[in-house]
N, C-alpha and C positions, 0 to 999 in steps of 0.2 A: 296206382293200386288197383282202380278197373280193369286196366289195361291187364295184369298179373292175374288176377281175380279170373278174368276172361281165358288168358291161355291157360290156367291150370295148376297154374306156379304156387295159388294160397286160395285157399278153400271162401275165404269169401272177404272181400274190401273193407279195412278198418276204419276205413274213413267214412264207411255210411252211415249217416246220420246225424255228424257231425256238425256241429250248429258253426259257421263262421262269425269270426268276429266283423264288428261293421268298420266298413273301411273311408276312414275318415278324409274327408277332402282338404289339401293342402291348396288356400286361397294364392289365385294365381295374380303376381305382379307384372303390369306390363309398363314398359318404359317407350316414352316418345321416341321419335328421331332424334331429337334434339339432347334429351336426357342419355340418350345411347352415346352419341359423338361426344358427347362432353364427359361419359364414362371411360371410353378408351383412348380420352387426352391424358386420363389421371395414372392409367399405367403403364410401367418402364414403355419405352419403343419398340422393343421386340412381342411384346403381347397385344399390340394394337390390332393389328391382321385379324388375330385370335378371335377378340370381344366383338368387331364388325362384322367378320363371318358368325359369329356366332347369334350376333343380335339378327343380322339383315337377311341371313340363309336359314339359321335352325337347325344346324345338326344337334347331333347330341353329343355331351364332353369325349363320349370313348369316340364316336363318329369324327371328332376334331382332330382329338389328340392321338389318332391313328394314321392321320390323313397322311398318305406318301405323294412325294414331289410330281410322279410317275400319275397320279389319278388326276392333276391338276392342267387342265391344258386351258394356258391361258391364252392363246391365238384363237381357241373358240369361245371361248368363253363360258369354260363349263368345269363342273367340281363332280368327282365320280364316289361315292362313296361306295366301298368296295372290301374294306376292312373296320375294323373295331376295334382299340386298345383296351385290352381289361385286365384289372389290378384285385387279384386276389390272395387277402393273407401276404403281402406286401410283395408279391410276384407279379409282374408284370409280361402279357402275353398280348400276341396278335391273334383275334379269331374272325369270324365270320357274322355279318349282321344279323341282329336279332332275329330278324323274317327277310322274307325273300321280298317283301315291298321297300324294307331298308335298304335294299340295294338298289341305289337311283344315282341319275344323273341330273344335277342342280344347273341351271341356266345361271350364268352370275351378270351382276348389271356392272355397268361399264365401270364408276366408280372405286366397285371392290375389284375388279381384274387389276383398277391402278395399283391398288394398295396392296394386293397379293406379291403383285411384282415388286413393287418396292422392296417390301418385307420378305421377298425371295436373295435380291441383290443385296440388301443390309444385315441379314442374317443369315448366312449361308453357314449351313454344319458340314461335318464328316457323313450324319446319317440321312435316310430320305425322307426324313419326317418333315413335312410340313411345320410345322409347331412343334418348338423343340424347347427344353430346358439351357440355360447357358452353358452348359458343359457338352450341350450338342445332342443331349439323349431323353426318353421320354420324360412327360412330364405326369408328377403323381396329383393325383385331384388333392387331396390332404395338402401336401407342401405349396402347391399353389395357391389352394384356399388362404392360408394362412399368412403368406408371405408376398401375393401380389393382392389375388382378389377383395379380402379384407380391407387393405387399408384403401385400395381406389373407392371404393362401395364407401368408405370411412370420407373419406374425401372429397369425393363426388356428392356428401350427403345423401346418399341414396336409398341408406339404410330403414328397413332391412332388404336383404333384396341375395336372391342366390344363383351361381351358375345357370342352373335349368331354366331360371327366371328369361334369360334371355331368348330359350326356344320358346317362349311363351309372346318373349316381344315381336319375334319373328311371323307368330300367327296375326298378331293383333296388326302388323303392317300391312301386312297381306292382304287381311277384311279390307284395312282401309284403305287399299287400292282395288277392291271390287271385286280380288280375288275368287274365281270359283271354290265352294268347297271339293269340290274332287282335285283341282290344282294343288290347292294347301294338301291335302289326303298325299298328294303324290312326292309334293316338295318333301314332306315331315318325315315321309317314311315311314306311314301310320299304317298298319296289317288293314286295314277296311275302312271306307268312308264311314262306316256307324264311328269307332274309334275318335274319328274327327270331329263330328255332331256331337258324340257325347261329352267329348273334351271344351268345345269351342262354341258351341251350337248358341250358347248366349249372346256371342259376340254378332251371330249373324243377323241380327234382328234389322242392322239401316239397309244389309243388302235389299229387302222388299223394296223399303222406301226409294233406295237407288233404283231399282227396277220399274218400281212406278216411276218416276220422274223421265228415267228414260222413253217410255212408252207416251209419256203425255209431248214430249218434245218430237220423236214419232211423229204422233197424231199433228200437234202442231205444221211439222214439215210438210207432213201430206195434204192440209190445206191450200186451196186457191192461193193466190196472190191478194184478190177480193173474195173475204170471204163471205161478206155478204149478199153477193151474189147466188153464194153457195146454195141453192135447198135440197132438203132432200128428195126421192121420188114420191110421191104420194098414191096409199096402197091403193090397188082397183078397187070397186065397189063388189 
């Protein structure tokens, strides 16, 4: 409406003044390692892939469920995201990532390259979807929700716990290997590091203390052998 307002299109922006409503923060769940591999033991075999890329890397559902075989090179070991599946009004279309920082290429650890491939050679479709429906074709969040996701989260005892949840488990593994936040920024495919701090910024609180600890084992290292020998210069007069 600024934008209109500005070229000329309507004499002046309906929206000024406009009081927004407050936008309520949706408490993020994060699952262990542990709890993640024992959630994608709970569903069929063909969705395994799915749930560990999704827990261990962080795309996002349309990020996954768009992914083509062609972005996937598993000889280097890297996942490109490069499209988007979106379902709208029960139409389902390929577009283009949210921002131009969604578009990234994911380093993948050796583990999930195994399982990629597996779940390449045990489910192979007609189409090039990476993740695929049994009948070989996209998969709708709704019908998945319903008919895999539910009842593993049911099973797993996990409850409650949502798709998204799992790009949430993805940040929180991350911190816990020391992760920079500009890495996490770049893995997530977050439009600015602010986006990331402000999403996540909680979590970073032991990086300090891992930072301190490193610097005192530092300091440590660079000590003599004897350090009591060690003094320091003492100032002139």
């Amino acid at each position: 409406m600024t934008a209109a307002a500005e070229s000329g299109y309507i004499s002046r922006s309906p929206c000024r003044g406009v009081k927004l409503p407050r936008v309520e923060q949706v408490e993020m769940r994060f699952l262990s390692a542990d709890q993640l591999e024992h959630l994608a033991s709970t569903v069929p075999g063909r969705y395994r892939a799915l749930i560990l890329t999704a827990g261990y890397i962080g795309p996002r559902w349309g990020e996954l469920t768009g992914l083509k075989r062609s972005r996937l090179n598993l000889l280097r070991g890297t996942l490109e995201v490069a499209e988007t599946l979106v379902e709208l009004r029960g139409t389902l279309s390929f577009g283009q990532p949210k921002t131009s920082a969604s578009r990234r290429v994911i380093t993948l650890p050796g583990f999930l390259v195994a399982e990629l491939n597996a779940h390449l050679e045990q489910h192979s479709t007609h189409s090039d979807l990476v993740f695929a429906g049994r009948d070989g074709g996209p998969l709708r969040r709704n019908n998945f929700r319903r008919r895999v996701w539910l009842p593993a989260v049911a099973r797993a005892r996990l409850e409650p716990l949502r798709f998204h949840d799992l790009r949430h488990t993805a940040v929180a593994l991350l911190i816990g290997q020391n992760a920079h936040p500009k890495l996490i920024q770049s893995r997530l495919g977050h439009s600015s590091i602010q986006v990331t701090l402000d999403r996540y910024g909680h979590l970073l609180g032991g990086l300090d203390e891992a930072v301190a600890n490193s610097l005192e084992q530092a300091h440590r290292a660079a000590l003599p052998e004897n350090p009591a020998v060690y003094l320091p210069h003492a100032d002139a007069d």
